[in-house]
N, C-alpha and C positions, 0 to 999 in steps of 0.2 A: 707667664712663666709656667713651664706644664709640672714644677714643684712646689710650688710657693708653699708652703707650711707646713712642707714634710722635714723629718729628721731621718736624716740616715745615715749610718755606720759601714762604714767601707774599712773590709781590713787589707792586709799586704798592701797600706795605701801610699810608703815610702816608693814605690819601684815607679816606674814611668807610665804604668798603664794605670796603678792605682792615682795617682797624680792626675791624668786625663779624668779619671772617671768623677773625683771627688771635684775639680775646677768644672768640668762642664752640670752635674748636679747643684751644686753651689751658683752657677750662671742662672738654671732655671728657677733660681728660688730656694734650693733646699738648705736647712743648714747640716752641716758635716760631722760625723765622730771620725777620727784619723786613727786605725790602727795600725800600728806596727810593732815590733819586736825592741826595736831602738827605734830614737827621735829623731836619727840621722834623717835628712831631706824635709821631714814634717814640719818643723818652723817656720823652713821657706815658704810648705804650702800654705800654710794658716794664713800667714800677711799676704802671700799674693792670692786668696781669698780673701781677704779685708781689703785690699788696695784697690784687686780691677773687679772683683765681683762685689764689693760691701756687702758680703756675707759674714754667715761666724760657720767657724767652726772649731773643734773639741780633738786635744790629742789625747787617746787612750791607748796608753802603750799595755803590751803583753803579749805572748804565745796562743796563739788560740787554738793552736792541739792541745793546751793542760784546763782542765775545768773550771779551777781556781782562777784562773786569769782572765779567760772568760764572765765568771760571774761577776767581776770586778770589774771589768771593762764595762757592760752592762750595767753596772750599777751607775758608773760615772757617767754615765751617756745619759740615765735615767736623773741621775740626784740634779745636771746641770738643763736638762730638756724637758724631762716630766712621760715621755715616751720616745720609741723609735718605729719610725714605718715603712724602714726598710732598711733589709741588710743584703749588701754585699759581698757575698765568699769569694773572694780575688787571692786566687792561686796565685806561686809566681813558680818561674822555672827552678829557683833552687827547692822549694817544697818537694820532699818524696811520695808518692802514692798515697802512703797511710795518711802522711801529716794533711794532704789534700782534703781526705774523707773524713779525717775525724775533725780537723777546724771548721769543714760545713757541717757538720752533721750539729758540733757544740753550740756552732754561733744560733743555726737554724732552731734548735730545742731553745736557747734561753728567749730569744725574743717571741717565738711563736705564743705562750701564754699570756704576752700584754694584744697580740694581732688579735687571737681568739677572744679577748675580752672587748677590742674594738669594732671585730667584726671585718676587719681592714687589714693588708699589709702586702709586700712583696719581699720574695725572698728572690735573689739572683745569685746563684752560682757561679763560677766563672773556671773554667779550663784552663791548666795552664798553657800558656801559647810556648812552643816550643819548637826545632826547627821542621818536624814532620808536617804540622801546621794541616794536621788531619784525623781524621776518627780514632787512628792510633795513638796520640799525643794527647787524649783523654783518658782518665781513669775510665773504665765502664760504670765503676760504682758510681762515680759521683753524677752520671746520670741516669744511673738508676734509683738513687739518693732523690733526682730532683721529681722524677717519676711518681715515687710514691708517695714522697709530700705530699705533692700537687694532688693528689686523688685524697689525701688525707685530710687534707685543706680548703679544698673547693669549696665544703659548706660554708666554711667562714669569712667567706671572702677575700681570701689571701690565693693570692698565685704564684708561684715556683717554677719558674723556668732558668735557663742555662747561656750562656755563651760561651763560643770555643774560637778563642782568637786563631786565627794562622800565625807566620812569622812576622812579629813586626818589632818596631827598634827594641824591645826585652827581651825577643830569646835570645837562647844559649848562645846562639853562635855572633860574632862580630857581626855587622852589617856590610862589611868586605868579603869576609867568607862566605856569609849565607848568598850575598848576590852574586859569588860565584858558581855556589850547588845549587841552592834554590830557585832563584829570582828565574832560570830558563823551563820550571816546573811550574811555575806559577802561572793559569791561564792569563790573569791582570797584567802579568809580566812586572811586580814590585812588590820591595815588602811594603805590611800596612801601617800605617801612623795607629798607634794608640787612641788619638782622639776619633778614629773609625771605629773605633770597638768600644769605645765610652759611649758613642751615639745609640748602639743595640741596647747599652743599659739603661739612658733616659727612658727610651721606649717602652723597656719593659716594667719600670718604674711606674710612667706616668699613666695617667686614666684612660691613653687609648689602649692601652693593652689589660683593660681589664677585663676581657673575654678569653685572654688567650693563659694559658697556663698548660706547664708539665712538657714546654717544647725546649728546643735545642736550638740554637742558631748560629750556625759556626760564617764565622768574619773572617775568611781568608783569601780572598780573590780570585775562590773556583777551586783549591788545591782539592780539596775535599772532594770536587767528585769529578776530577779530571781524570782520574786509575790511574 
């Protein structure tokens, strides 16, 4: 299992892509912190991470654009794990711009002091996917955000890179609408399943990608650089 003894904290983990990403993490080994806003969805995932993965994982609800909720979450992650070693900043399409940039920039500042003292960590950003399902459907900041970590961080062994999902069953638009505008924009010609975009964060999670940092990897089926 390319997690087995890691802890990692996944926020917006209520929506479908957060759900993919903490069930396939939890597959390879890792145990889970479950953020979201409300607990809506999260109980189901817990058991069905106990039932088909016999994993654990930890709900820690709160906003992680406010600091206070952040440090709290963190704490809980910390009081029931003893560390975390990697976080996941998983936008989702209701998030606006700012609340994008400032929930990574929070979550990225509290955990990065326990990586530096380990020497070790991954931080994954995540793009909201939305139905442009291209370089415009990203903040700029938040990869410039992953940019300058990454350079900030390299000594310590931590890596920062990004994912930018295309459209897949979370964005905005129904999956009836979108595969009427979209789906003939798309060189794959579909939208993508969520657990295709869970797979780019194992990766960048796990120890083969411990050379690579401060990149972007957008998962959309070519939209991105069809023009």
């Amino acid at each position: 299992m390319r997690l087995e003894g890691k802890v990692a904290l996944i926020t917006a983990a209520g929506g479908a892509l957060g759900t993919a990403i903490a069930l396939r993490f939890a597959r390879e080994g890792a145990v889970v912190v479950l953020n979201d806003v409300v607990s809506t969805h999260l109980d189901r995932v817990v058991a069905e991470i106990a039932e088909e993965e016999g994993g654990k994982a930890l709900i820690a609800l709160g906003d992680v654009s406010r600091p206070a909720h952040v440090e709290r979450m963190l704490r809980e992650a910390l009081d029931a794990f003893g560390h975390v070693d990697i976080v996941v900043n998983n936008a989702t399409p209701a998030m606006d711009v700012d609340g994008v940039l400032e929930g990574a920039a929070l979550c990225a500042s509290a955990v990065l002091p326990g990586m530096r003292a380990r020497k070790a960590g991954r931080v994954i950003n995540t793009g909201p996917a939305d139905t442009l399902g291209s370089a415009a459907a990203v903040p700029a900041g938040l990869i410039a955000l992953t940019t300058k970590l990454a350079i900030e961080c390299a000594r310590d062994g931590i890596t920062v890179n990004c994912v930018v999902p295309g459209v897949t069953a979370e964005a905005r638009l129904t999956f009836d609408a979108a595969a009427k505008t979209l789906v003939p924009l798309i060189p794959m010609g579909r939208i993508g399943d969520p657990r295709e975009v869970a797979a780019a964060h194992v990766f960048f999670a796990s120890d083969e990608a411990a050379y690579v940092t401060g990149q972007v990897l957008y998962v959309d089926g070519g939209l991105s650089v069809s023009g």
